[in-house]
KEDREN-532381 format. One line per field, with one value per residue (C-alpha): residue number from 1; y, x, z. Coordinates in steps of 0.2 Angstrom, whole numbers. Layout:
REM KEDREN-532381
k c(NUM_...) $
py c(Y_...) $
px c(X_...) $
pz c(Z_...) $
***
This chain:
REM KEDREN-532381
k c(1_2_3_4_5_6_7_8_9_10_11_12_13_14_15_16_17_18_19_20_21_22_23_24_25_26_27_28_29_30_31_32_33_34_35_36_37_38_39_40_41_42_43_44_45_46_47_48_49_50_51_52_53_54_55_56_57_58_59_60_61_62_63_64_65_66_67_68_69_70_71_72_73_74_75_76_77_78_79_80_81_82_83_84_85_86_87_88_89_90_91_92_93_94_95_96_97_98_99_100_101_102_103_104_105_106_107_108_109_110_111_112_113_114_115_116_117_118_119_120_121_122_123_124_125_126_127_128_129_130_131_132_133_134_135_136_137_138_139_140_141_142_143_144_145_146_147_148_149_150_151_152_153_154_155_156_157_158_159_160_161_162_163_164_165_166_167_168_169_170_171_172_173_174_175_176_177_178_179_180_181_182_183_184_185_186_187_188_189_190_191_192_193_194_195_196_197_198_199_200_201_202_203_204_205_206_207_208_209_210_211_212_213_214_215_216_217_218_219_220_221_222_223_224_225_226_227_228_229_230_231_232_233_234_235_236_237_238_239_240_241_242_243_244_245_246_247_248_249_250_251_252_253_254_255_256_257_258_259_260_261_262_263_264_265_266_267_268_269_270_271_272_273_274_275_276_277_278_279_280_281_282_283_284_285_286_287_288_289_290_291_292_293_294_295_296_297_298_299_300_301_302_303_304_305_306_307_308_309_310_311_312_313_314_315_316_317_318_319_320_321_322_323_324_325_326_327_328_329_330_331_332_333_334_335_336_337_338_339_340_341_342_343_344_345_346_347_348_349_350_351_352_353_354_355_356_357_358_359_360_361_362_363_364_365_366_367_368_369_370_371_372_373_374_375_376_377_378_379_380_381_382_383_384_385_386_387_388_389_390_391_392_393_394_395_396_397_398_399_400_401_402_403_404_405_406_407_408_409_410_411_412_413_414_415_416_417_418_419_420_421_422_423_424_425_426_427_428_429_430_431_432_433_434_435_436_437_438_439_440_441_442_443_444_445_446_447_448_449_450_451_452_453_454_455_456_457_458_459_460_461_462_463_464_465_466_467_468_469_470_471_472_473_474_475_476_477_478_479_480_481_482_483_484_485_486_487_488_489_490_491_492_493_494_495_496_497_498_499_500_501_502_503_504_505_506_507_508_509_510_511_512_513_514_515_516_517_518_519_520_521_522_523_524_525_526_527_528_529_530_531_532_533_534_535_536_537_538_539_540_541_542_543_544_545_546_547_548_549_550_551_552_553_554_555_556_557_558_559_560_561_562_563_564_565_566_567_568_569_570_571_572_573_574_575_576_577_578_579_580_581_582_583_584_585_586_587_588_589_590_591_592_593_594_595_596_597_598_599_600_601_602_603_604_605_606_607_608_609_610_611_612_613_614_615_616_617_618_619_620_621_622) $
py c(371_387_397_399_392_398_408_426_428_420_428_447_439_433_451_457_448_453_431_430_439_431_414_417_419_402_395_403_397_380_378_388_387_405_420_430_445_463_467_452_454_474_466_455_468_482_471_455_466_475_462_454_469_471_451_452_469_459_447_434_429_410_408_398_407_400_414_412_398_389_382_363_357_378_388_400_406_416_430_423_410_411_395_395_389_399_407_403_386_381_372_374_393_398_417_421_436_446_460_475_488_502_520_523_514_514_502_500_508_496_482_477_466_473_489_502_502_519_517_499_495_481_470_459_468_462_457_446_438_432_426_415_408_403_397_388_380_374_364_355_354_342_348_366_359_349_355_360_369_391_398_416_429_446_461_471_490_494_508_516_526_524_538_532_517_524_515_498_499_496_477_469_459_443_430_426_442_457_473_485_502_507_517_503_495_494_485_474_470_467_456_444_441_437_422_418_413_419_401_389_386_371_358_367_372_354_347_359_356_336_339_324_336_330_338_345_339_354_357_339_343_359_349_336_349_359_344_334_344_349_344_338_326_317_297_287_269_260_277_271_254_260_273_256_246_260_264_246_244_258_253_235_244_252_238_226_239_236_248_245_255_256_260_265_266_270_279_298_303_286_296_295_313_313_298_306_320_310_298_317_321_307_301_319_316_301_311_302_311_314_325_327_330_331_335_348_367_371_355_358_378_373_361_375_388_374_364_379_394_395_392_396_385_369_375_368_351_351_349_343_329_337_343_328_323_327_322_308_291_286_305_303_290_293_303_303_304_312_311_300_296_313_304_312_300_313_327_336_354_369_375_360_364_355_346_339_333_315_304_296_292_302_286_282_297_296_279_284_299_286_272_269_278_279_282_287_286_284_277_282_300_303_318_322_314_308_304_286_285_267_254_245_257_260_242_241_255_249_229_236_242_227_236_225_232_230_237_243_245_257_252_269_280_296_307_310_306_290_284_268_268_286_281_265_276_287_273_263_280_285_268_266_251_236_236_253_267_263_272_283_273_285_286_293_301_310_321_319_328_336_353_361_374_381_397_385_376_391_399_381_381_398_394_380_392_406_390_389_375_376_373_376_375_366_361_355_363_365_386_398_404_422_430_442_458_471_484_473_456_442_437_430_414_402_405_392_402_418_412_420_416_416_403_402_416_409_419_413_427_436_447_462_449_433_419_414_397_385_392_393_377_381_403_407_421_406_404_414_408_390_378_366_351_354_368_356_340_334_344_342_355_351_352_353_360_347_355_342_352_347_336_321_316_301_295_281_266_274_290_300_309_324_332_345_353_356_367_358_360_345_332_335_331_312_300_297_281_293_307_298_290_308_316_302_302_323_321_308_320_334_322_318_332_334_328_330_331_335_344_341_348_343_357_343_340_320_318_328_319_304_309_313_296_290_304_303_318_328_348_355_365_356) $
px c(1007_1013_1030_1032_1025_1026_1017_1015_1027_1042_1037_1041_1058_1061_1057_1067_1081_1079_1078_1058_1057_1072_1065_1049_1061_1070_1054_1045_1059_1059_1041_1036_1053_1058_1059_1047_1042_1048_1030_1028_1045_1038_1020_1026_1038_1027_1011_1017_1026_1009_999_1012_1013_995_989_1003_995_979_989_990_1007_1004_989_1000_1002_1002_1011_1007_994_992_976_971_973_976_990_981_988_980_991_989_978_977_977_967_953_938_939_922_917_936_935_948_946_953_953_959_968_972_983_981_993_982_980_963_954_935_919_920_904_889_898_897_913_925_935_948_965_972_986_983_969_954_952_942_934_945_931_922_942_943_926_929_944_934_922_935_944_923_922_939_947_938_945_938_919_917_903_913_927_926_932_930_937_945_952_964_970_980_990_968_957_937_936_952_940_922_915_920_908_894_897_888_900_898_906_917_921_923_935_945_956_968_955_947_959_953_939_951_959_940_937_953_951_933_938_955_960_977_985_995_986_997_987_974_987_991_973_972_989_985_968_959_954_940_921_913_894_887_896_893_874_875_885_871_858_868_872_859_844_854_847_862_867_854_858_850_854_870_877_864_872_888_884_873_891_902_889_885_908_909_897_903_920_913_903_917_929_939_949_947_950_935_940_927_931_923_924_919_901_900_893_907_909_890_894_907_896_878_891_898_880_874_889_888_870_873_887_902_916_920_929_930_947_953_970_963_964_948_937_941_937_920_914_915_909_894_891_895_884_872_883_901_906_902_917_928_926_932_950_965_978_991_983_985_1002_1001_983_983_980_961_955_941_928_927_940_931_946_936_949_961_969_976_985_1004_1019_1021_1014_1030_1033_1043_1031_1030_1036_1051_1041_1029_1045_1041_1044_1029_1019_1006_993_999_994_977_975_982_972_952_945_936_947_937_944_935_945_944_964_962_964_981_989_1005_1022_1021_1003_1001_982_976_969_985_996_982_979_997_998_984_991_1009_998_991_972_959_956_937_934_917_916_905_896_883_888_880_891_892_872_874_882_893_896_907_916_922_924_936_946_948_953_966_974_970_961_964_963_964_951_935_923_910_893_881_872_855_859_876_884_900_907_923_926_935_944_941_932_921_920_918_903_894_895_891_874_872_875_862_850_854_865_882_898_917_931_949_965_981_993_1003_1005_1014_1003_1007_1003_988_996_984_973_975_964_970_984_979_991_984_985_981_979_971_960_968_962_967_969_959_964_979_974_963_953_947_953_946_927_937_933_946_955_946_931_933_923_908_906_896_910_921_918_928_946_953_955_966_966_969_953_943_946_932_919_906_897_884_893_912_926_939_956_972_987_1004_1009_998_997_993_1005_1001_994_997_999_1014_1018_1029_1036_1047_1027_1020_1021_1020_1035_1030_1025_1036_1054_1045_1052_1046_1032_1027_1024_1013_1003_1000_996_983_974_974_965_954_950_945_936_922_916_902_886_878_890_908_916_933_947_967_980_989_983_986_976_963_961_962_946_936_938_932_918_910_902_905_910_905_893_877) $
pz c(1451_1457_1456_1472_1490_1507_1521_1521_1534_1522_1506_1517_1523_1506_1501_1511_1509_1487_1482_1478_1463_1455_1462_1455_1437_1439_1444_1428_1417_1424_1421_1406_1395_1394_1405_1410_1401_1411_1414_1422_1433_1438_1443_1456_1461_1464_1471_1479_1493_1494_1497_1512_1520_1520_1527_1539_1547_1546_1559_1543_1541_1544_1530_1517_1499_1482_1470_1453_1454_1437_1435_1434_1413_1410_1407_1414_1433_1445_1452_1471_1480_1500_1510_1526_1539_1541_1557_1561_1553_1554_1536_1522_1515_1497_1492_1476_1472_1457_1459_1446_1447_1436_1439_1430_1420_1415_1406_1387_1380_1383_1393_1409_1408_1396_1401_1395_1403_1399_1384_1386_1377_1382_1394_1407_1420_1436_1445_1429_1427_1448_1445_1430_1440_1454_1442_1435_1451_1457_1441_1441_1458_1468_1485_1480_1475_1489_1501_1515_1505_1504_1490_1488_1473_1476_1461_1472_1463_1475_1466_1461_1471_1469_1457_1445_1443_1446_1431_1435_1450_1439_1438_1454_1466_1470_1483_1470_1462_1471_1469_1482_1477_1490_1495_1501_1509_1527_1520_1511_1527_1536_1521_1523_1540_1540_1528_1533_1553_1560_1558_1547_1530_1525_1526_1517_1502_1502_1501_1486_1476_1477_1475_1460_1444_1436_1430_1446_1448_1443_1429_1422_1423_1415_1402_1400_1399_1384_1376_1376_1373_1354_1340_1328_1340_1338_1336_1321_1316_1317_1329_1342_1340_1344_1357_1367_1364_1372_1384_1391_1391_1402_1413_1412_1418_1433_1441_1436_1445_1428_1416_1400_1382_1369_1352_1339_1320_1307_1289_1288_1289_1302_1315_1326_1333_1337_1346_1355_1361_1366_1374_1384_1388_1393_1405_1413_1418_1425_1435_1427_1427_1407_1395_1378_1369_1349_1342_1331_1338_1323_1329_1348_1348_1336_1348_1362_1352_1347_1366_1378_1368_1379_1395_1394_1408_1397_1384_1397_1396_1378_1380_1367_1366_1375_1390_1400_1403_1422_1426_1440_1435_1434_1438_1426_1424_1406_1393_1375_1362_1348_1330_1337_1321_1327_1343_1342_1345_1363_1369_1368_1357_1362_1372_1384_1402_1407_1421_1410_1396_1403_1387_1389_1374_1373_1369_1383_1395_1387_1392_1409_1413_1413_1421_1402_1389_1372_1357_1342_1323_1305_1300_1283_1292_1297_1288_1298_1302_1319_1321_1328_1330_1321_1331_1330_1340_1352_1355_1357_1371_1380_1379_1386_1403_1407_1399_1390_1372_1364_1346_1341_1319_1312_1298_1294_1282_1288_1278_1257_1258_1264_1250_1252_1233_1235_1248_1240_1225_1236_1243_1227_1217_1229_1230_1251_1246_1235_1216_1209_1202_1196_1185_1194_1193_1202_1216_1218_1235_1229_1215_1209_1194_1188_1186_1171_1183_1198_1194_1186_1204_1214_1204_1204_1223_1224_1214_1229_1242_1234_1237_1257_1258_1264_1254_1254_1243_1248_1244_1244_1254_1237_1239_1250_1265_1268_1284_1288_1289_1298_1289_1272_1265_1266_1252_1237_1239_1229_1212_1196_1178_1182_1198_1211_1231_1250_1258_1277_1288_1298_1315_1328_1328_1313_1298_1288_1286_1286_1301_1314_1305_1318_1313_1295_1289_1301_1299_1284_1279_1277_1259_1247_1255_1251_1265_1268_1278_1296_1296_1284_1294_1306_1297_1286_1273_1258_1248_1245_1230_1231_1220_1219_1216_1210_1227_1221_1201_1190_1179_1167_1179_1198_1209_1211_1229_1223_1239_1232_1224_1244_1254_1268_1278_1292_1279_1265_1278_1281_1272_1253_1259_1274_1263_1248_1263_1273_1254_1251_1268_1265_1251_1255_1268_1259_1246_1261_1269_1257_1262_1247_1233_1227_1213_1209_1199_1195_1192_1184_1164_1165_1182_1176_1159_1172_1185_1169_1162_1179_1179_1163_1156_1169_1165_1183_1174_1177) $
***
């Protein structure tokens, strides 16, 4: 969707008359929320005049222009995208265009890709930036990827001679990515007309702006190839079952020419996000259109961080929740729904453009966007007010469409070392099933013991970690959470006694040695802050430093949610069931992410008397 539309020719009368740029505003508010920033106002003000003057002198002023083009399932927009026939071939033509206004600028030291803008700091090399957009538009826009369609990348510097920019040269051009300083802008103007022929581009910005958005062919077997070929998503057992189940429904979907909704449950540890990823690899090398989306910012960004490594293009197809509100009906084959217990009642926050403020639940859009939509979940797992993702509310969303509904159980338990007896133990202790806590019997395959504070706790599981396994203390979100303040650690915000820690970084990216928050369960410098739920959930460590603070304590014969003791703001405004359910499921959470073993420790002297009975002879020091 772009801010604005129209042929070269109308954007220099609009120019001329003063209404684009404040169009382009209202068109910014509209669809954004806000206004836009000054800079942003000044850019098209200084370079969008530019760039009509100079098309229309390359007799261009019928090639159709898509001003401030944001790209399919991105907010990210491209400054301009020219619509056209190739004068020779006569088939749709796209040139991208970014328009810089920079004086100078030159190469960060040893990088081909990053440069310094003078008093600006960092950024993408122009050229890299066009050519990651066409990259971008190949892989999702079917009109773009098809064989006959052109699509070429341009950096335009208008205001910068050669030698303002002379290192920038050093990065090889491409058909997708290649730069011109006013300096060069004869050669510009040769450029655009060897592309682009002197007629109407309409139709052509039409075929693009309705273009189907789904996995382009290449990119879904470059996906099959990263995914595939990984070693921890590897299937064993019961996952294999399941994978067969959602694999022979999908298929049963296509030759049927019949939608249906898959949903896969299971407990934690049950395989189910390895599922979801063989089930991505394998669909894209068939050439099934498929994407993968979560709810979780810390799962999502791993899993790109993990499948795209080696080839940054894959990271794409990992996507989120909300990200689907406008995608056409049946665009995908296949939408993998990985942690949908985290499904949201809508897709709706303050950041939502008002176009896409439809109403509709977001279940709902999920359900919409597939042929097959597959929904893996683990009930026992919703944490938040407003998160409606049990197999009830699915099956209810998908029934209200008129969609058939099969349900596939996993029965592994790949997770807490296979050990069927903790997880019981975990359900029955936290009152999520039937007939209260229950002494720990053992398990051969799994520790369990109670710590008797958490210094105790962290130097155990720093002893495991001097050993090569990997572990991780966490907690309820029962403390302030100070922000990172530049130039200084991270604040010591939890405190019990005289044990005094962070909690995870709260940024994206990281802080004076400590990982970005989505990375926090996964980066090696993760250990030595206290994580809470949203970074701990989906994951999985050896072995894990469970602390319960004052939100959640035992009082004579059953558990007692104490809102007023957490400090979380979304939870604790639920009503007083909602809460003691979220605070449960958090904690039953945090309790299995440990593969090998848990350690566990109460703030609260009655619930620690408590997990000891249930534990026996445990001190945490052994």
């Amino acid at each position: 969707m772009p801010l604005y539309r129209g042929s070269v020719g109308s954007i220099r009368n609009k120019f001329g008359d003063g209404s684009l740029v404040p169009t382009l505003t209202d068109q910014f508010r509209h669809q954004v929320g806000h206004r836009p920033s000054p800079s942003e106002v000044a850019s098209w003000n200084a370079s969008l005049d530019v760039l009509a003057t100079d098309l229309a002198e390359a007799g261009l002023s019928d090639v159709e222009a898509l001003i401030e083009y944001q790209l399919p399932l991105s907010s990210k927009r491209v400054d301009v995208v020219l619509c056209g026939r190739h004068p020779r071939t006569g088939h749709p033509q796209y040139v991208l265009v970014e328009l810089k206004q920079w004086s100078s600028a030159h190469l960060l030291e040893d990088s081909d890709t990053v440069c310094v803008l003078d008093g600006l700091g960092e950024r993408l090399h122009p050229v890299e930036q066009v050519r990651r957009y066409c990259s971008y538009l190949s892989d999702f826009a079917a009109t773009v990827n098809s064989s006959d369609a052109g699509l070429t990348g341009v950096a335009y510097l208008h205001n910068a001679t050669d030698g303002d920019v002379a290192s920038l040269w050093q990065l090889e051009p491409s058909e997708q990515g290649r730069m011109f300083t006013r300096q060069r802008r004869g050669a510009f103007l040769s450029y655009l007309k060897q592309r682009l022929a002197p007629e109407s581009g309409a139709i052509e910005a039409d075929l693009l702006l309705s273009s189907v958005i789904r996995p382009s062919k290449q990119l879904l077997s470059l996906a099959a190839e990263e995914v595939q070929r990984r070693e921890q998503f590897v299937l064993i057992d019961e996952q294999e079952v399941a994978y067969e189940l959602v694999m022979r429904a999908v298929e049963r979907s296509m030759r049927a020419n019949l939608k249906e909704a898959i949903i896969v449950s299971g407990g934690p540890g049950s395989g189910k996000s390895v599922i979801a990823l063989s089930l991505v690899g394998e669909l894209s090398r068939q050439g099934r259109s498929v994407l993968h989306a979560t709810g979780s910012s810390a799962f999502t960004n791993t899993l790109r961080r993990v499948a795209g490594q080696r080839a940054p293009r894959v990271r794409e197809m990992f996507r989120f929740f909300n990200q689907f509100g406008d995608a056409e009906a049946n665009s995908l084959d296949v939408l993998i729904c990985d942690e949908a217990h985290r499904i949201r009642a809508t897709s709706v926050n303050r950041y939502t453009p008002a176009q896409l403020r439809t109403g509709r639940p977001q279940v709902e859009e999920l359900i919409a966007a597939a042929r097959v939509p597959v929904f893996l979940l683990d009930e026992h797992q919703v944490v938040r007010p407003g998160e409606i993702g049990t197999i009830a509310d699915i099956r209810a969303a998908a029934q209200e469409m008129g969609i058939g509904v099969r349900v596939v159980d996993l029965d592994g338990q790949f997770r807490c070392g296979g050990s069927r007896l903790y997880e019981d133990w975990v359900l029955r202790l936290l009152e999520l099933e039937p007939g209260g806590p229950v002494p720990w019997e053992g398990d051969e395959n799994f520790t369990l013991s109670v710590a008797q504070g958490p210094s105790i706790m962290e130097t155990r599981l720093r002893e495991v970690l001097s050993r090569g396994y990997g572990a991780r203390m966490a907690a309820g979100y029962c403390w302030p959470w100070s922000n990172a303040k530049s130039g200084r650690q991270l604040e010591l915000d939890v405190r019990i006694d005289d044990w005094h820690r962070p909690w995870n970084n709260k940024k994206e990216t990281s802080h004076e040695g400590a990982p970005g928050r989505s990375f926090w369960a996964s980066d090696g410098s993760g250990f030595g802050q206290v994580g809470c739920v949203y970074t701990a959930q989906g994951f999985e460590y050896d072995y894990a430093g469970v602390i319960f603070g004052p939100d959640l304590v035992w009082r004579g014969d059953r558990w007692i949610a104490r809102p007023d003791r957490s400090h979380d703001t979304q939870v604790k405004r639920s009503s007083a069931a909602d809460f003691a359910r979220a605070v449960k499921n958090t904690y039953k959470v945090l309790l299995t992410r440990g593969m090998r073993g848990v350690l566990i420790y109460s703030t609260d002297p009655e619930t620690q008397a408590m997990l000891h009975q249930l534990v026996p002879g445990s001190s945490g020091e052994r």
